[in-house]
C-alpha positions as a Markdown table, in Angstrom:
| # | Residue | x | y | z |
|---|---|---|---|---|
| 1 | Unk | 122.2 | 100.6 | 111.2 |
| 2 | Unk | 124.1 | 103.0 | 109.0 |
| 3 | Unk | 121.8 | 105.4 | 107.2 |
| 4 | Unk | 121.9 | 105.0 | 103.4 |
| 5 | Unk | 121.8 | 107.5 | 100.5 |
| 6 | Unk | 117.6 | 106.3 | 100.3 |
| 7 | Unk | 117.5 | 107.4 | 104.0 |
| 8 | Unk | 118.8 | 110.4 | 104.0 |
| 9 | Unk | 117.5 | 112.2 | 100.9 |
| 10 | Unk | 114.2 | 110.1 | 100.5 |
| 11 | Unk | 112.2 | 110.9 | 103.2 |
| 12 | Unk | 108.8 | 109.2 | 103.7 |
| 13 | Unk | 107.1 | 106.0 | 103.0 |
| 14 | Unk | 109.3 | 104.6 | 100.6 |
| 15 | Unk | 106.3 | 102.6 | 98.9 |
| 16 | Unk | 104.5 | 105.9 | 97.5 |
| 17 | Unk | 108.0 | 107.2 | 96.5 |
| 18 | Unk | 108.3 | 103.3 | 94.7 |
| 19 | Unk | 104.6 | 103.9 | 93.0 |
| 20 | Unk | 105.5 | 107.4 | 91.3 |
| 21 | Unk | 108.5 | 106.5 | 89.9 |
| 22 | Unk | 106.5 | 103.1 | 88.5 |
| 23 | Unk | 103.8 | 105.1 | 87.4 |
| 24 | Unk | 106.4 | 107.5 | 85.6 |
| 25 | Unk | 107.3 | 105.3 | 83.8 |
| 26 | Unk | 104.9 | 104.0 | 82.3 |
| 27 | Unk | 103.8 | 107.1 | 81.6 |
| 28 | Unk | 106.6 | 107.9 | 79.4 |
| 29 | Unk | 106.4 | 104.2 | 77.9 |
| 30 | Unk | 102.8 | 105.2 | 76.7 |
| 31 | Unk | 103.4 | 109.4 | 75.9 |
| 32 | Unk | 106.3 | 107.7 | 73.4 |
| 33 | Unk | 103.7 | 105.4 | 71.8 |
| 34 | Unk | 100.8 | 107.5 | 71.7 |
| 35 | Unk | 101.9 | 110.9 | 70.4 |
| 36 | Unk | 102.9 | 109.4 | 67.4 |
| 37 | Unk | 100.3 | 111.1 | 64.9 |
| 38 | Unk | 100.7 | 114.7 | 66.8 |
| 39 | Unk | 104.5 | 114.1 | 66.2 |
| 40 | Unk | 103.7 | 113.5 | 62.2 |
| 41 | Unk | 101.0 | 116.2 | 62.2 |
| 42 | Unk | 102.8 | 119.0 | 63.9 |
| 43 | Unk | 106.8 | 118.3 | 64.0 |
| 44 | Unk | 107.6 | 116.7 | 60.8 |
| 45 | Unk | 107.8 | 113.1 | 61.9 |
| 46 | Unk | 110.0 | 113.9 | 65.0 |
| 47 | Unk | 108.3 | 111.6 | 67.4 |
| 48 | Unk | 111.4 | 112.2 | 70.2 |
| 49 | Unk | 110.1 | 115.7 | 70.9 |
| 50 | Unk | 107.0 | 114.8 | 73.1 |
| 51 | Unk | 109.0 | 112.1 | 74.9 |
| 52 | Unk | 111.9 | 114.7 | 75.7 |
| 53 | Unk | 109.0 | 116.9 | 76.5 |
| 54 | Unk | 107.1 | 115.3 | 78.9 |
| 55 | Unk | 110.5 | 114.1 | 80.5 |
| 56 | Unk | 111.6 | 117.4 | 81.4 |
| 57 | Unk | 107.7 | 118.1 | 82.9 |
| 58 | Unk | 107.9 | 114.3 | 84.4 |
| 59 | Unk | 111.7 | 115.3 | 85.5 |
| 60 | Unk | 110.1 | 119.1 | 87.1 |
| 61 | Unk | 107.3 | 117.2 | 88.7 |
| 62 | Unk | 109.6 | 115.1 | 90.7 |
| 63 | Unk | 111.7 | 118.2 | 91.4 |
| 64 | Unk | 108.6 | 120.0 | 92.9 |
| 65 | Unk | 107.6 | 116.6 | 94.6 |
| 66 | Unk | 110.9 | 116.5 | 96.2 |
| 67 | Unk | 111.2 | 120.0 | 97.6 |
| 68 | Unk | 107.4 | 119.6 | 98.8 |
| 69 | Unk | 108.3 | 116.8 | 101.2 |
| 70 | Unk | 111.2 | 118.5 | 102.2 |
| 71 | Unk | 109.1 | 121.6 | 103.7 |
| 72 | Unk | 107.3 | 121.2 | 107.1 |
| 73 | Unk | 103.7 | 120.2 | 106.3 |
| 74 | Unk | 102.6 | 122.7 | 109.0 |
| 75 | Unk | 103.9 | 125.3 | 106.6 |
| 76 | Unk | 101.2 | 124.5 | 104.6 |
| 77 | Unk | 98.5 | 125.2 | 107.0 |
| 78 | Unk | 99.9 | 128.8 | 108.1 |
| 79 | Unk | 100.0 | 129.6 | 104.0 |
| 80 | Unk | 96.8 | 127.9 | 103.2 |
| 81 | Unk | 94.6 | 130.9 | 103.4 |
| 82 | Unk | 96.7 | 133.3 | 101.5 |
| 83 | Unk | 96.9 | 131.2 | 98.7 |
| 84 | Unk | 93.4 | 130.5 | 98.5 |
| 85 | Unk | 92.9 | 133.9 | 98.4 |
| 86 | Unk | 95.6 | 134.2 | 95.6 |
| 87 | Unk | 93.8 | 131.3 | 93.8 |
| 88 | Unk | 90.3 | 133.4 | 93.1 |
| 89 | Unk | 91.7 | 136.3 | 90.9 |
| 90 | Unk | 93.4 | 133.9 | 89.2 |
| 91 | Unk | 90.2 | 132.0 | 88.5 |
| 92 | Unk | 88.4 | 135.0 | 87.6 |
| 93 | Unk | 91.1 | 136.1 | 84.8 |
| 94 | Unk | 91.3 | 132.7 | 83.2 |
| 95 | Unk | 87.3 | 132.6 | 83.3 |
| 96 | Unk | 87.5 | 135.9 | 81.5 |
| 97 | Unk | 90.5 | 136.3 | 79.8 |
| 98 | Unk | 92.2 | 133.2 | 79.7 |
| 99 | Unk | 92.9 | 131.3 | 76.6 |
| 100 | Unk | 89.7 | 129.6 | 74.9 |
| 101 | Unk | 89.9 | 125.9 | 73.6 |
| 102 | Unk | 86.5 | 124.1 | 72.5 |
| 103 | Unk | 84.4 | 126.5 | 74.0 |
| 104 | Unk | 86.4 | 127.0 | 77.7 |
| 105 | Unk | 88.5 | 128.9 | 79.0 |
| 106 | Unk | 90.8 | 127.1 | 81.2 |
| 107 | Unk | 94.5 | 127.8 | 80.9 |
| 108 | Unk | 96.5 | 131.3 | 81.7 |
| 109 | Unk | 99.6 | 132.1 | 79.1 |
| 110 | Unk | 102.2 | 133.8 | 81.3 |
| 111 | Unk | 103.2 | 137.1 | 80.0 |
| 112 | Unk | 106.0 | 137.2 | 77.1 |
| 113 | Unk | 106.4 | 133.1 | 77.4 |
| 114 | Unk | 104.1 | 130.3 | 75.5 |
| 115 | Unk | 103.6 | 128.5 | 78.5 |
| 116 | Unk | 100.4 | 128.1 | 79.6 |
| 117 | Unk | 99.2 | 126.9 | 83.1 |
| 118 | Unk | 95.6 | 125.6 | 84.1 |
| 119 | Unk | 94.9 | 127.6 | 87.0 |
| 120 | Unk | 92.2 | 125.1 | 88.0 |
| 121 | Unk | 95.3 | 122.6 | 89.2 |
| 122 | Unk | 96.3 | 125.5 | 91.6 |
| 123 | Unk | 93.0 | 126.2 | 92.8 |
| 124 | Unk | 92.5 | 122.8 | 93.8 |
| 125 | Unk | 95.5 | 121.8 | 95.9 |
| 126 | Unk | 94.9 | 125.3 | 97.9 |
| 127 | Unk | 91.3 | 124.5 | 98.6 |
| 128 | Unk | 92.6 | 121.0 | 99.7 |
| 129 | Unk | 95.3 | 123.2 | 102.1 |
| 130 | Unk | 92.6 | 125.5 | 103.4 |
| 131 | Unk | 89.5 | 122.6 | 103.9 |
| 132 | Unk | 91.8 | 120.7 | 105.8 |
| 133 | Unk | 93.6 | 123.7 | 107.8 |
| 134 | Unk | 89.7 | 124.6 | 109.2 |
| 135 | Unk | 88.6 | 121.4 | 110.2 |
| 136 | Unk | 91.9 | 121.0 | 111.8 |
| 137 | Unk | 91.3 | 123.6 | 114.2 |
| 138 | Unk | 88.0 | 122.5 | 115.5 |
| 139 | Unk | 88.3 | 119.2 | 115.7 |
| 140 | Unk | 87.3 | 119.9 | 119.5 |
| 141 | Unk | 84.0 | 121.6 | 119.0 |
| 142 | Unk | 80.3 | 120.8 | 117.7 |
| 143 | Unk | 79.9 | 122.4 | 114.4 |
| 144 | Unk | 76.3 | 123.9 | 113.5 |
| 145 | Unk | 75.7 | 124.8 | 109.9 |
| 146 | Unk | 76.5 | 128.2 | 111.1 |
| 147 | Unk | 79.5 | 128.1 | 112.4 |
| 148 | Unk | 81.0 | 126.0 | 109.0 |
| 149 | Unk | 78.9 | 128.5 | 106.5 |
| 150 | Unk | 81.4 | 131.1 | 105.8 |
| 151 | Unk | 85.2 | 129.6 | 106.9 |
| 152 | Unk | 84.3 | 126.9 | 104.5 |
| 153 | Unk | 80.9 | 126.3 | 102.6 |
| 154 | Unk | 81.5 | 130.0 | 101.0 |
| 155 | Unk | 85.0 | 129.2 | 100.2 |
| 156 | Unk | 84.1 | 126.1 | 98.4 |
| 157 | Unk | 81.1 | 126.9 | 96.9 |
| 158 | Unk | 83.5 | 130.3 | 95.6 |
| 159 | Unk | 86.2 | 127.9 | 93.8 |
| 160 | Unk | 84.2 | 125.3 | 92.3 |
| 161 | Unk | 81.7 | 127.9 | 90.8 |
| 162 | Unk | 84.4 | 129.4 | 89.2 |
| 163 | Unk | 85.8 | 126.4 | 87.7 |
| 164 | Unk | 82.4 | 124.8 | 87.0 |
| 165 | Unk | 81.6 | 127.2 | 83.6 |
| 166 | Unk | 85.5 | 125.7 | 81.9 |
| 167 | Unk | 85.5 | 122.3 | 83.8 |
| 168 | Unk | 82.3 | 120.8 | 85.3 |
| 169 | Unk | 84.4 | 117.5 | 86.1 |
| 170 | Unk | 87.2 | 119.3 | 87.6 |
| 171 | Unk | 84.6 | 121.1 | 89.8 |
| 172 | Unk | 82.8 | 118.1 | 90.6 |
| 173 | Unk | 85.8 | 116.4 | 91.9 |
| 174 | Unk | 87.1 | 119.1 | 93.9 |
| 175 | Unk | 83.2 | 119.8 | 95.6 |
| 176 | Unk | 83.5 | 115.9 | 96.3 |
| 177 | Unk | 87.1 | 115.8 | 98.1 |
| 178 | Unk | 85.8 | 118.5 | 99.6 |
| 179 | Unk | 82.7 | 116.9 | 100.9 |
| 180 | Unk | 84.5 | 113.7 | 101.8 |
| 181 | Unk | 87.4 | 116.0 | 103.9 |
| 182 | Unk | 84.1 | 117.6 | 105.9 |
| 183 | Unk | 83.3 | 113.8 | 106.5 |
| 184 | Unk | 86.5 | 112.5 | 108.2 |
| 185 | Unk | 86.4 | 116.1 | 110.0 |
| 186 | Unk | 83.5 | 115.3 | 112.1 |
| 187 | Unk | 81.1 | 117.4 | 110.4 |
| 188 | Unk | 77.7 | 116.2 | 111.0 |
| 189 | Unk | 76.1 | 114.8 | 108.1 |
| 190 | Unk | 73.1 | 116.8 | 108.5 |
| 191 | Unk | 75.5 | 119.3 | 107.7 |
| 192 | Unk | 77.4 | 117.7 | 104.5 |
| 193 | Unk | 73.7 | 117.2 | 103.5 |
| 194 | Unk | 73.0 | 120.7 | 103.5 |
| 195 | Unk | 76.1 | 121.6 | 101.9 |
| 196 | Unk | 75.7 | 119.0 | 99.1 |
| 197 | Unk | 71.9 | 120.4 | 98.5 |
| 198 | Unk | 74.0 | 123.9 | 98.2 |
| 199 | Unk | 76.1 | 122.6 | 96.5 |
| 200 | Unk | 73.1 | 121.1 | 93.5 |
| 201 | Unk | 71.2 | 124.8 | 94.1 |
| 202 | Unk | 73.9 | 126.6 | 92.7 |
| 203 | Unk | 74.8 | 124.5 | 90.2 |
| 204 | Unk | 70.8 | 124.4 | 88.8 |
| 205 | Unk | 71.0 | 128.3 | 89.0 |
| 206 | Unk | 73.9 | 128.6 | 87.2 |
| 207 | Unk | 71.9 | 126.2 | 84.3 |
| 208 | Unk | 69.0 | 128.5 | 84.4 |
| 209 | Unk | 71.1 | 132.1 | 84.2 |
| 210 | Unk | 73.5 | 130.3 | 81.2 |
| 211 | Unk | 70.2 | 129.3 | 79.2 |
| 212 | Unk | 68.4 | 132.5 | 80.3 |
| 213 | Unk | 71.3 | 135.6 | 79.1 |
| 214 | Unk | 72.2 | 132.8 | 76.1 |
| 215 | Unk | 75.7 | 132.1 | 77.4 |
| 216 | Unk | 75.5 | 128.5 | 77.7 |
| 217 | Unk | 79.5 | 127.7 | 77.0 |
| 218 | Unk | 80.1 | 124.4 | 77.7 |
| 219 | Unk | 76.3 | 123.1 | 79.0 |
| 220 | Unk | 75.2 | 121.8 | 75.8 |
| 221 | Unk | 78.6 | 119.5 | 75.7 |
| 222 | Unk | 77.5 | 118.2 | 79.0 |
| 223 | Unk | 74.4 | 117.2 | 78.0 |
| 224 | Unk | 75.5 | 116.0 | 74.6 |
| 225 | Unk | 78.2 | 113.7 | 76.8 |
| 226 | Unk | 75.4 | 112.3 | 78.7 |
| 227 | Unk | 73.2 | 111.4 | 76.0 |
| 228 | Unk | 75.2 | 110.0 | 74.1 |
| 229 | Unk | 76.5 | 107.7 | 77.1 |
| 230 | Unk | 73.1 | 107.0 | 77.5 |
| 231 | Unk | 71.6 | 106.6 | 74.1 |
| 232 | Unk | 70.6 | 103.0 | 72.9 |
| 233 | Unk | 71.5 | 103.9 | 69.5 |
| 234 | Unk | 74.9 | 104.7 | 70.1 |
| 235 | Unk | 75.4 | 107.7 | 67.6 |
| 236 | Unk | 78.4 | 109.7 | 67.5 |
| 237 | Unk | 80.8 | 107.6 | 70.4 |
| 238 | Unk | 83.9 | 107.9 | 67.9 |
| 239 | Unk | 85.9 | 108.3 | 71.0 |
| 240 | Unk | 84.1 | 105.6 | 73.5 |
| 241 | Unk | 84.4 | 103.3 | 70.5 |
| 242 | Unk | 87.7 | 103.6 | 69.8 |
| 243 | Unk | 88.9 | 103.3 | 73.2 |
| 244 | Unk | 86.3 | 99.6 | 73.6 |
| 245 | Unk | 88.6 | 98.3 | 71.0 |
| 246 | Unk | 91.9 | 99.4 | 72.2 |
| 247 | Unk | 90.7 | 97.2 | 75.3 |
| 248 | Unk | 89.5 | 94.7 | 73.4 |
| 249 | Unk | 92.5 | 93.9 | 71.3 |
| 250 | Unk | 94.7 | 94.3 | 73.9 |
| 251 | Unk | 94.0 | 90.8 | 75.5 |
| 252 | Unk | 95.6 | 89.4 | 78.7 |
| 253 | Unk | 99.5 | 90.5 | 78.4 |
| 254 | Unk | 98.8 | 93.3 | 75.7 |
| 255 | Unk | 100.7 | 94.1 | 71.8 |
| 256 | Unk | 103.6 | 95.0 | 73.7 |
| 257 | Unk | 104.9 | 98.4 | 73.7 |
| 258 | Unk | 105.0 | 101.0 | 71.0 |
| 259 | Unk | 102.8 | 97.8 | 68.6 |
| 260 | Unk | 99.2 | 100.5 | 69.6 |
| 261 | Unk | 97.3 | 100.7 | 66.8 |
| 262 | Unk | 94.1 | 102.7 | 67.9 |
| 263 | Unk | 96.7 | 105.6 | 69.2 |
| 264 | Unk | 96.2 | 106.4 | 65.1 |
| 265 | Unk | 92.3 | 106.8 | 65.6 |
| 266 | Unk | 91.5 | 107.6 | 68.9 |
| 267 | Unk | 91.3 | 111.3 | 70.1 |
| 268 | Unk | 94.0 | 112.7 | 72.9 |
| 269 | Unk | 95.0 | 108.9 | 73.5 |
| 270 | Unk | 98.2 | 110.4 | 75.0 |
| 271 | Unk | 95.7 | 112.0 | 77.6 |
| 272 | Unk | 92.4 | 111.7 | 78.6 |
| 273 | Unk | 92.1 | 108.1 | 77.0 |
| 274 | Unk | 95.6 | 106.8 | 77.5 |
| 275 | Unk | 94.7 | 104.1 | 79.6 |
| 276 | Unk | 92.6 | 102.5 | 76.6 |
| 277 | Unk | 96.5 | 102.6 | 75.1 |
| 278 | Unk | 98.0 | 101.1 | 78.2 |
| 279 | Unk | 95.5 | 98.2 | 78.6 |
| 280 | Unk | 96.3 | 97.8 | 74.4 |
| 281 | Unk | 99.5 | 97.4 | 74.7 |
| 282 | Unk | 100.2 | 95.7 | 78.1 |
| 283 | Unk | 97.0 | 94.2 | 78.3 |
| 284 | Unk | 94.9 | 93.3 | 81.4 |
| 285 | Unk | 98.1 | 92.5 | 83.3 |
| 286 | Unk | 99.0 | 96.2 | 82.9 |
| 287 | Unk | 95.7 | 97.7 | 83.2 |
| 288 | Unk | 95.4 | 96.4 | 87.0 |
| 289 | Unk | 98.8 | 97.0 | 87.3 |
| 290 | Unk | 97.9 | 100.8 | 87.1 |
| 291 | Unk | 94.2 | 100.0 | 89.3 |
| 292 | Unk | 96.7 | 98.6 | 91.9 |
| 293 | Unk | 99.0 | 100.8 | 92.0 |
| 294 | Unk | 96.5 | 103.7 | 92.8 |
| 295 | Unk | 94.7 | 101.7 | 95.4 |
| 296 | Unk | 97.9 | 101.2 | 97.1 |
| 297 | Unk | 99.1 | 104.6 | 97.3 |
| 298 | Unk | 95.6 | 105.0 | 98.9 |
| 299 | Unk | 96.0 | 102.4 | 101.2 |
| 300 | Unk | 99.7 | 103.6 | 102.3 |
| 301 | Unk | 98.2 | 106.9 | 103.3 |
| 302 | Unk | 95.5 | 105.2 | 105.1 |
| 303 | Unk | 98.3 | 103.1 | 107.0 |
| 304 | Unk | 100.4 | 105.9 | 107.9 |
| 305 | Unk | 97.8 | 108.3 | 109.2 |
| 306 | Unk | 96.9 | 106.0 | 111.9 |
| 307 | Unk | 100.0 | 106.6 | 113.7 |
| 308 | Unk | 99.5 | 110.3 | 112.9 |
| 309 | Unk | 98.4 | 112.4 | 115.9 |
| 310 | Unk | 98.4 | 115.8 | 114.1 |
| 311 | Unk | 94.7 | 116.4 | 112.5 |
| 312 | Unk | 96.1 | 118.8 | 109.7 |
| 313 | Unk | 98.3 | 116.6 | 108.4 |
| 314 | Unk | 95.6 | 113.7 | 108.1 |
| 315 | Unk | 93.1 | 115.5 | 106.6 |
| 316 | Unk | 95.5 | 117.1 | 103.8 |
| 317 | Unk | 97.2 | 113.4 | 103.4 |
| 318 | Unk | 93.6 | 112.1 | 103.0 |
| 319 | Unk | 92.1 | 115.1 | 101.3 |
| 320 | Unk | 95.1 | 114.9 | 98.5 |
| 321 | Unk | 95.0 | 111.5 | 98.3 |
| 322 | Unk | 91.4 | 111.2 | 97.6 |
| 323 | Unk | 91.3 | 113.4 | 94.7 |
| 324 | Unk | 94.1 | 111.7 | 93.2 |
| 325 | Unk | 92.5 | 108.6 | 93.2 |
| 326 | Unk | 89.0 | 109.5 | 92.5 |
| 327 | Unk | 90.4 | 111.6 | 89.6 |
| 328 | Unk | 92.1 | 108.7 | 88.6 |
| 329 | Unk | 89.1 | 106.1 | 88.8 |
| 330 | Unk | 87.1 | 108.5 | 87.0 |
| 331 | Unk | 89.7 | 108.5 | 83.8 |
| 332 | Unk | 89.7 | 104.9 | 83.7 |
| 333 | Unk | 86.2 | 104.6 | 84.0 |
| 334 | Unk | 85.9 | 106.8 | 80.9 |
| 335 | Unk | 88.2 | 104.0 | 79.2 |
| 336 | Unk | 86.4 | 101.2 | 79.9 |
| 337 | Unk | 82.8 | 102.8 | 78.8 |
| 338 | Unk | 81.3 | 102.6 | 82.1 |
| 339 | Unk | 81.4 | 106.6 | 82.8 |
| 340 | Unk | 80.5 | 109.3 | 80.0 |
| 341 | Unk | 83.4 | 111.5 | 78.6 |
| 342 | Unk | 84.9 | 114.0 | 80.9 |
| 343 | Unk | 88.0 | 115.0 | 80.0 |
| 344 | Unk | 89.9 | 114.6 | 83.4 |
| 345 | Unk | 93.8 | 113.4 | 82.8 |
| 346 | Unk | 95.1 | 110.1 | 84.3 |
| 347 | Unk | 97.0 | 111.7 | 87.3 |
| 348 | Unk | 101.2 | 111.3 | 86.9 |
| 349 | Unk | 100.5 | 109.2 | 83.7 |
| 350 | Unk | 99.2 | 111.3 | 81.0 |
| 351 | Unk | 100.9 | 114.0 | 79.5 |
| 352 | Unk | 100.7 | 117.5 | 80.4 |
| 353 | Unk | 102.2 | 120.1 | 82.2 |
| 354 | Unk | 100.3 | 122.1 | 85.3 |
| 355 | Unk | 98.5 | 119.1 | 85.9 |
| 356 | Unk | 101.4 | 116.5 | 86.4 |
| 357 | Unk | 103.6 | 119.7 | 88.7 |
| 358 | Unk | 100.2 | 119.9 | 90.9 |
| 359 | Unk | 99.7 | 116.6 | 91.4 |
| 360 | Unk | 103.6 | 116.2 | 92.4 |
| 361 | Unk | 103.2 | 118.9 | 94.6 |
| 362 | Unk | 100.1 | 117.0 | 96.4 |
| 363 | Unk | 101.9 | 114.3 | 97.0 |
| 364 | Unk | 105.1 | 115.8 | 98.2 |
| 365 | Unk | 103.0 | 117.5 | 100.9 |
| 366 | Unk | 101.8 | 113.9 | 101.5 |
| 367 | Unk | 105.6 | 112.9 | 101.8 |
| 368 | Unk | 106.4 | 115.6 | 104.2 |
| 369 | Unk | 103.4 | 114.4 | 106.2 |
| 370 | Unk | 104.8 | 110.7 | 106.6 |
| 371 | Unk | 107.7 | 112.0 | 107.1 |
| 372 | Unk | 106.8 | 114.0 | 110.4 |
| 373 | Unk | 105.0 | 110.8 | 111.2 |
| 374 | Unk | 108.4 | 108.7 | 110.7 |
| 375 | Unk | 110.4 | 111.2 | 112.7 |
| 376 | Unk | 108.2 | 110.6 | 115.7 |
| 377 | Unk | 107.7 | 107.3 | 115.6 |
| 378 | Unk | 111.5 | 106.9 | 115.5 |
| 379 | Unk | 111.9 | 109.4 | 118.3 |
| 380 | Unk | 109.5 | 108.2 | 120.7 |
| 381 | Unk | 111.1 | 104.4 | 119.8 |
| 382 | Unk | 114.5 | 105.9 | 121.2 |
| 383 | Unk | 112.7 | 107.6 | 124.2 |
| 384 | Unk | 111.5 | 104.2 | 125.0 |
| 385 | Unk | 115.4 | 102.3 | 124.6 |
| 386 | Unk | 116.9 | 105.1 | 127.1 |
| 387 | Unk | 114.0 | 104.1 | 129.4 |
């Protein structure tokens, strides 16, 4: 069969390729409706300017996502180290220097531009890389808690506690990809158990030094999250509120696009709560629509890695994957009320910059695994004709 245009510049499964662009668009659908008010408030009514600009970051993203799958995934593994190692300063000078919103500091302005960067997104696909990269390579041996303490419980104890101070949920996500990579790497759970008790150690500690030298930074939100998720009384959930009624008008098939009316009311609903928009306007239909479409792109990477003999390019499939869709749950779980505030986009959907190039990235390396896998599958099938 003659190879089409699809084949020969679209390499991969050709179902994630068909969820991202799905997902895109609906994420411009709902950036267009929901940055309505920042468009009044900040560019004189001119509501095309956050559509044009999230479609040149959607339009880079899928740049980045294409040249990622085009690249050897095994190039990933032989980089992996050095740009973990990269990632730390970087860490260290937006902890320090970087520029402060609400108390953290968690995005890096490149010098003589205005654009900014979270260096957080970074930090994250490189410990994904390098996890994956050392589990990879002793696949073949019994690990004690020795021999796994410094090539990677250091190294992800290091990253998280330098994104934890900015971006607890960030860090919590990236400690639990991590965990669930050391899982699926035949760590022993004895071992995951000591990590994850590590893991609690240092995060208590850090709780006692912030309250002890008076530098709490963003503790007091975290607790002030919590309680308020928890509290019978229900004070002071303007944003939980407003995102249970965005839901709750949106019905079965939804207002229809661009008809939102809580994008007027409710905080960053082109962001962290633009899901609460999506369910308003397309209703239950597109809120599992969205829910599906995740769990899919989970289940293709699942399906693909079975045929997949190479154990670096499982684990970074499965360690990518994971944290998309767990980030993912996590955002939509904030919609719905049933998880306290955190902050954490809607991967591919809600508008950003670093974030949405990051995630591309992730899943282009993704791509460029399937694509190996494809290649082999459709060698060995022609070894097997000539025989």
């Amino acid at each position: 069969m003659q190879a089409t245009w699809l084949d020969k510049y679209f390499k991969g499964d050709r179902t994630i390729w068909l969820i991202v662009f799905i997902l895109s668009i609906f994420s411009l659908l709902a950036v267009y409706s929901s940055t309505g008010t920042l468009a009044y408030k900040y560019q004189q009514g001119n509501t095309e300017y956050y559509l044009l600009k999230h479609l040149v970051i959607l339009g880079l993203g899928l740049g980045m996502m294409y040249g990622a799958h085009r690249v050897k995934y095994t190039l990933y593994s032989k980089f992996s180290a050095f740009l973990l190692l990269a990632s730390v300063p970087l860490l260290l000078l937006t902890l320090f220097t970087g520029t402060n919103l609400n108390e953290a500091s968690r995005w890096l302005t490149l010098p003589g531009t205005n654009i900014t960067f979270q260096t957080s997104d970074f930090a994250k696909l490189t410990l994904i890389m390098y996890v994956s990269r050392i589990l990879s390579k002793r696949q073949e041996e019994e690990q004690s808690f020795k021999d796994i303490f410094w090539p990677l419980i250091i190294p992800v104890m290091a990253v998280c506690g330098l994104i934890l101070p900015a971006n607890f949920s960030t860090a919590a996500v990236l400690f639990t990809s991590c965990l669930f990579l050391m899982l699926i790497g035949r760590i022993s759970l004895k071992n995951i158990a000591y990590m994850f008790g590590i893991g609690i150690a240092g995060f208590l500690i850090y709780i006692m030094v912030a309250f002890a030298t008076g530098h709490t930074g963003r503790i007091k939100t975290w607790v002030s999250r919590v309680e308020r998720f928890r509290s019978d009384q229900q004070e002071d959930t303007y944003q939980a509120d407003q995102a249970k009624i965005a839901i709750a008008t949106g019905g079965l098939v939804g207002k229809f696009p661009g008809n939102s009316s809580q994008r007027n009311f409710l905080p960053h609903p082109y962001s962290d709560f633009i899901f609460a928009i999506i369910v308003e306007e397309y209703g239950l239909i597109g809120g599992f629509l969205i829910v599906f479409l995740y769990v899919l792109l989970f289940y293709r990477v699942i399906r693909f890695i079975h045929h997949s003999p190479m154990a670096f390019g499982t684990l970074l499939s499965v360690g990518c994957t994971f944290m998309l869709i767990f980030q993912a749950m996590i955002n939509m779980a904030v919609a719905v009320g049933i998880f306290p505030v955190t902050g954490q986009p809607l991967p591919l959907v809600s508008m950003g910059g670093s974030s949405i190039w990051f995630t591309s990235i992730g899943i282009g390396m993704v791509l460029s695994v399937s694509r190996q896998v494809e290649k082999e599958k459709r060698e060995g099938g022609d070894e097997l004709a000539k025989a």
